[in-house]
C-alpha positions in Angstrom: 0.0 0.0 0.0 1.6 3.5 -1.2 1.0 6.1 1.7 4.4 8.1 1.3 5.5 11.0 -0.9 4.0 13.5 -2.9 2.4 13.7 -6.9 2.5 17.0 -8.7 -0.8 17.6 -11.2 -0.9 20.9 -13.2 0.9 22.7 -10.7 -1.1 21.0 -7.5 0.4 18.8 -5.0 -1.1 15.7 -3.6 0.0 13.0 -1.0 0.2 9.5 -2.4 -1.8 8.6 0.0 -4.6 10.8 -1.3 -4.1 9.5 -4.7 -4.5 6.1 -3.4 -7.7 7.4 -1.9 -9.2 8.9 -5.2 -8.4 6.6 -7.6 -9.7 3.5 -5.0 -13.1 5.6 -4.9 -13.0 6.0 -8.7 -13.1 2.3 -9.0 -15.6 1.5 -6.6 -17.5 4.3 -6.1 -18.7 3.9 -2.7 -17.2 5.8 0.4 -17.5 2.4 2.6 -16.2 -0.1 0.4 -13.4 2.2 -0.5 -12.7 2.4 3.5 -12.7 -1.6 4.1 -10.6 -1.9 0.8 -8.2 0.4 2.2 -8.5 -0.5 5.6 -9.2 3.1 6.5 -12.3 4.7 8.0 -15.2 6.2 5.9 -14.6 9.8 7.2 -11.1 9.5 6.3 -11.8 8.5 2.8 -14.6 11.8 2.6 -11.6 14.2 4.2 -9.2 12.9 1.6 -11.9 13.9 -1.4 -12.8 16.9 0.2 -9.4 18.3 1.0 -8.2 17.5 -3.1 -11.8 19.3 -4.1 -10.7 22.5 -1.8 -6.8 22.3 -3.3 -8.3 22.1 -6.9 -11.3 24.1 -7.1 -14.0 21.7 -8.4 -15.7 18.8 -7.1 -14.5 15.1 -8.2 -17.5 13.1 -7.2 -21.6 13.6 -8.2 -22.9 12.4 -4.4 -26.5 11.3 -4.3 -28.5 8.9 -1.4 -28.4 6.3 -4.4 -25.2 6.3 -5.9 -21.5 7.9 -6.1 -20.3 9.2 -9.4 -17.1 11.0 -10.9 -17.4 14.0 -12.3 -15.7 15.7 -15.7 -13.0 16.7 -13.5 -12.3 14.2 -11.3 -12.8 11.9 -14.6 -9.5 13.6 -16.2 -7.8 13.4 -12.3 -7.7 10.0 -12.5 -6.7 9.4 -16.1 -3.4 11.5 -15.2 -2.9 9.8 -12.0 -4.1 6.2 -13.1 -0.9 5.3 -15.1 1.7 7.8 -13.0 0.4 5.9 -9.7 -0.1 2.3 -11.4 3.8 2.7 -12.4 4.9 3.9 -9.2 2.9 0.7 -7.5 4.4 -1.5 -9.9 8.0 -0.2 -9.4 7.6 -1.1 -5.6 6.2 -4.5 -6.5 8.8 -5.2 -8.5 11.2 -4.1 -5.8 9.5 -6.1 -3.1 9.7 -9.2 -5.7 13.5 -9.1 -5.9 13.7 -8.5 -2.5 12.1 -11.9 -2.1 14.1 -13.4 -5.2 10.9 -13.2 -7.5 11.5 -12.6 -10.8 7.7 -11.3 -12.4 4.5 -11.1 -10.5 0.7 -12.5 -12.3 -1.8 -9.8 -12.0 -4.9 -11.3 -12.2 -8.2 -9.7 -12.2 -11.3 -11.5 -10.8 -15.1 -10.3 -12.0 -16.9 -13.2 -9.9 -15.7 -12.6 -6.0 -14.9 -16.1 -5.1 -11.4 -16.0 -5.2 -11.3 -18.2 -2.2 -13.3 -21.2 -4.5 -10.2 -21.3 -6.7 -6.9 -21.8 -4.2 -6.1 -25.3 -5.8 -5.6 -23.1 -9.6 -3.7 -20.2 -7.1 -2.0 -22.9 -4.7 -0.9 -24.8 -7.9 0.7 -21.8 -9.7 2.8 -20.8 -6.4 4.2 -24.0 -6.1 4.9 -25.2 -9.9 6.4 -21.5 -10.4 8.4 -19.9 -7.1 10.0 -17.6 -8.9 6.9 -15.6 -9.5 4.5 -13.9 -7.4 1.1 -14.1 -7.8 -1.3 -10.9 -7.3 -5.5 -11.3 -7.4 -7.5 -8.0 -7.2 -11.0 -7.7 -7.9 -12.4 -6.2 -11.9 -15.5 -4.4 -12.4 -17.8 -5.1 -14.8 -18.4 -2.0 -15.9 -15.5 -1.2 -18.7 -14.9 -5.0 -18.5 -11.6 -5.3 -20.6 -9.9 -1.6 -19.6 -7.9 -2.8 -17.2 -6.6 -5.9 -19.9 -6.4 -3.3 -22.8 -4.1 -0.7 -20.5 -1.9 -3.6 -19.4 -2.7 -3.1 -15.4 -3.5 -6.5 -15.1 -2.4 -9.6 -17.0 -5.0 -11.9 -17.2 -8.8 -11.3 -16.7 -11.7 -14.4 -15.4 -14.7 -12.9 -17.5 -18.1 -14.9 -17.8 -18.0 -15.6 -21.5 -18.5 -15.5 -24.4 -16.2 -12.9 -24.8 -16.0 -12.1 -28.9 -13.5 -9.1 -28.8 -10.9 -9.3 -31.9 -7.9 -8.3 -29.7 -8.8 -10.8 -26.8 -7.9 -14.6 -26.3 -10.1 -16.5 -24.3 -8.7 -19.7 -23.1 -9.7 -22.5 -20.6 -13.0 -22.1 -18.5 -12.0 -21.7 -15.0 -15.2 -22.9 -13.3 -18.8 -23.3 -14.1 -22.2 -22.5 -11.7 -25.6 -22.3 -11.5 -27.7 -19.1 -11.6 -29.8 -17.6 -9.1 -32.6 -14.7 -9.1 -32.3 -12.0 -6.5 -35.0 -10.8 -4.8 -35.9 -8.7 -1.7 -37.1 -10.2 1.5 -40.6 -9.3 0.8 -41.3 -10.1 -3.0 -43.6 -12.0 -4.1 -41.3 -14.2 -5.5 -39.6 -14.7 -2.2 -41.2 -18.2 -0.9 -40.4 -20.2 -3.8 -38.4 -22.7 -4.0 -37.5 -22.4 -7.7 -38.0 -19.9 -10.5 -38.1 -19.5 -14.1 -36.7 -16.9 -16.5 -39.9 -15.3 -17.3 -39.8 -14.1 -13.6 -36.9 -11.6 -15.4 -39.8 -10.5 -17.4 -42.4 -9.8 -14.8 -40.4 -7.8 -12.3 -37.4 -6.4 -14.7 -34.1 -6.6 -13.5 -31.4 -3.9 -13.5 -29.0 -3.3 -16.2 -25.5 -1.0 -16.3 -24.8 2.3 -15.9 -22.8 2.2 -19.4 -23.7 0.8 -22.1 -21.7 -3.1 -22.4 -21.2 -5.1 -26.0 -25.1 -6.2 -26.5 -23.7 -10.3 -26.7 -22.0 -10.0 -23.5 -24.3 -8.6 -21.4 -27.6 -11.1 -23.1 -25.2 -13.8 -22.1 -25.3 -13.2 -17.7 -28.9 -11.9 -18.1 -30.9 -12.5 -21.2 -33.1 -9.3 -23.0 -36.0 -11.8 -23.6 -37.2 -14.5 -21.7 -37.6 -18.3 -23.0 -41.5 -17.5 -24.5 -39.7 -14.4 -26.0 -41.0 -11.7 -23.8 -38.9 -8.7 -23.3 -37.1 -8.4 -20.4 -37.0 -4.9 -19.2 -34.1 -3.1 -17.7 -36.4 0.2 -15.6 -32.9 0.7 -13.5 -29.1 0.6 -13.9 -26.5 -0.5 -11.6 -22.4 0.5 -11.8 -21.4 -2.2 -9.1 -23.1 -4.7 -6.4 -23.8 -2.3 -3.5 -25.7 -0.2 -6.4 -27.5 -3.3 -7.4 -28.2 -5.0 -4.4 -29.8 -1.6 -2.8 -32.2 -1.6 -5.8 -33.2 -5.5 -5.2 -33.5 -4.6 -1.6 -36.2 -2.0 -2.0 -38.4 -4.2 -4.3 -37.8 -2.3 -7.6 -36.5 -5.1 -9.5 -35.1 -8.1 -9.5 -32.1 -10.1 -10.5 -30.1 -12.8 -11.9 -26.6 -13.5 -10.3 -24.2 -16.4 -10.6 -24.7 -18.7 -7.5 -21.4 -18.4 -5.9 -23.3 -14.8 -4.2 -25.4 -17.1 -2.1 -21.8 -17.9 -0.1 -20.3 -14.5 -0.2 -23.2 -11.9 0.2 -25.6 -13.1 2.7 -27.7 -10.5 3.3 -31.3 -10.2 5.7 -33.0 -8.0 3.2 -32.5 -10.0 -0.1 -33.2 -13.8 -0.6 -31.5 -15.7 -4.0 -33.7 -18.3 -5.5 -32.4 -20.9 -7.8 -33.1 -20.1 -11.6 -34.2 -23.9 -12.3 -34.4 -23.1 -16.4 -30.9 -21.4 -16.8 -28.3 -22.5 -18.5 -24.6 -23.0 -16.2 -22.8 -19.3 -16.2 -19.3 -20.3 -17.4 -16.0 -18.2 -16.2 -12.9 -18.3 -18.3 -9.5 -16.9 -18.5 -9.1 -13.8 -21.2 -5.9 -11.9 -22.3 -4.5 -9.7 -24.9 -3.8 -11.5 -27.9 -1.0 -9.4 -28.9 1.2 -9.7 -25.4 2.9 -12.9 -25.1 3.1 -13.8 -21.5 4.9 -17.0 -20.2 3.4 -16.6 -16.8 0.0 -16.5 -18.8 0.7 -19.5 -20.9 1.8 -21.2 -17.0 -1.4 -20.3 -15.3 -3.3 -21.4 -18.6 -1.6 -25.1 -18.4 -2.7 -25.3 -14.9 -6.3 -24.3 -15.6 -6.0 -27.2 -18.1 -4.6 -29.7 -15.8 -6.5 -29.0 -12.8 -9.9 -29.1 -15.2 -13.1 -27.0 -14.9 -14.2 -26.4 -11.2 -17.6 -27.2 -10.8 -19.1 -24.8 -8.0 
């Protein structure tokens, strides 16, 4: 974590540890998750943001009860600080890797959140390849391939199909069942099972930007199996957003099944989706970088096989 030194930005200085701040909450966009990320508390996170708004004159964030979003300025702020910070980060990595006679580290970047599902394909890599560090964060979905394209990360697990001509998809890491989302006190709450064409009696809740029309049919479909619409009335940039729209009976949802373990929550139940096909999860890289700690991690996924979860 990067908490020393100084940045200079059109003639404005700002602690690292600030920058750290900002560009954290540009990625998640929520003052509390930003916090636990960081290990910080929220009202430090809000004095950090408030005290780079005061030294540059313009607000960075759009706050609302609903949601957080960047502003024109704070948009440019962090595509000036993004790579200046990301190379600093990586220069101390790379440091801290020699230190401990690593040669490279993997950067890989997880959309599902059950990182701790998949130790055997992490265990594996650390101990057929000791020479290399190994570094998981989490990817939004929103922008899905920006982190691949800029090279911050090295490898990406997407739900596929992924169809983009500069991507590679390889193995399928794991494979799971589907679930609806729905708040405590829906009407679809007591049942044991669901079908699609709940999607398209309640609507469900769509993102913020606009995502490649195959990619986002393929986690939740536009039509249902009769061929009924499915509406999207709301728009989500991340879970919290989505889940506090679920929550207050507005929509509904459709979520790989792997949320059941790692967002319990008393205000939303998840129902299986009995006519859904499996969500698959595979590994996706640039096509034109070639990677030997890729092409490691890729034979792994091949010898260790499809988890089924």
């Amino acid at each position: 974590m990067v908490n020393t030194g100084v940045y200079e930005w059109g003639g404005v200085t700002v602690e690292l540890r600030d920058i750290e701040i900002f560009l954290t909450l540009a990625e998640e966009l929520h003052f509390g998750r930003t916090a636990e990320r960081l290990h910080v508390s929220a009202a430090r996170v809000s004095q950090a943001i408030k005290k780079q708004e005061r030294t540059i004159g313009a607000a960075l964030f759009e706050r609302t009860s609903r949601a957080v979003r960047l502003t024109a300025v704070g948009e440019r702020l962090r595509e000036d600080l993004r790579p200046v910070y990301q190379g600093l980060k990586e220069s101390l990595e790379r440091a801290r890797m020699t230190a401990q006679g690593k040669t490279d580290v993997l950067r890989i970047g997880m959309m599902p959140v059950n990182a701790h599902d998949l130790r055997p394909f992490w265990d594996a890599f650390r101990t057929r390849h000791p020479q290399w560090g190994l570094r998981i964060r989490h990817a939004g979905f929103i922008d899905p391939w920006g982190q691949l394209r800029a090279g911050d990360i090295d490898v990406l697990v997407s739900w596929t199909p992924v169809e983009e001509p500069d991507l590679t998809v390889g193995p399928t890491l794991f494979t799971e069942h589907r679930v609806a989302l729905a708040a405590r006190d829906h009407i679809l709450a007591d049942r044991p099972s669901v079908s699609l064409e709940a999607l398209g009696d309640h609507g469900v809740i769509g993102p913020v930007t606009p995502l490649p029309d195959y990619w986002e049919d393929a986690f939740i479909p536009y039509r249902t199996p009769s061929g009924r619409q499915i509406e999207r009335p709301h728009s989500a940039a991340n879970l919290d957003e989505l889940f506090a729209i679920v929550a207050a009976g507005e929509a509904v949802n459709s979520l790989g099944a792997h949320v059941v373990r790692y967002y319990s929550r008393p205000d939303i139940v998840y129902i299986p989706l009995h006519d859904a096909p499996l969500l698959s999860w595979s590994l996706v890289w640039r096509s034109d970088v070639d990677n030997e700690m890729v092409r490691a991690f890729v034979r792994i996924v091949r010898d260790l096989g499809t988890a089924a979860l």
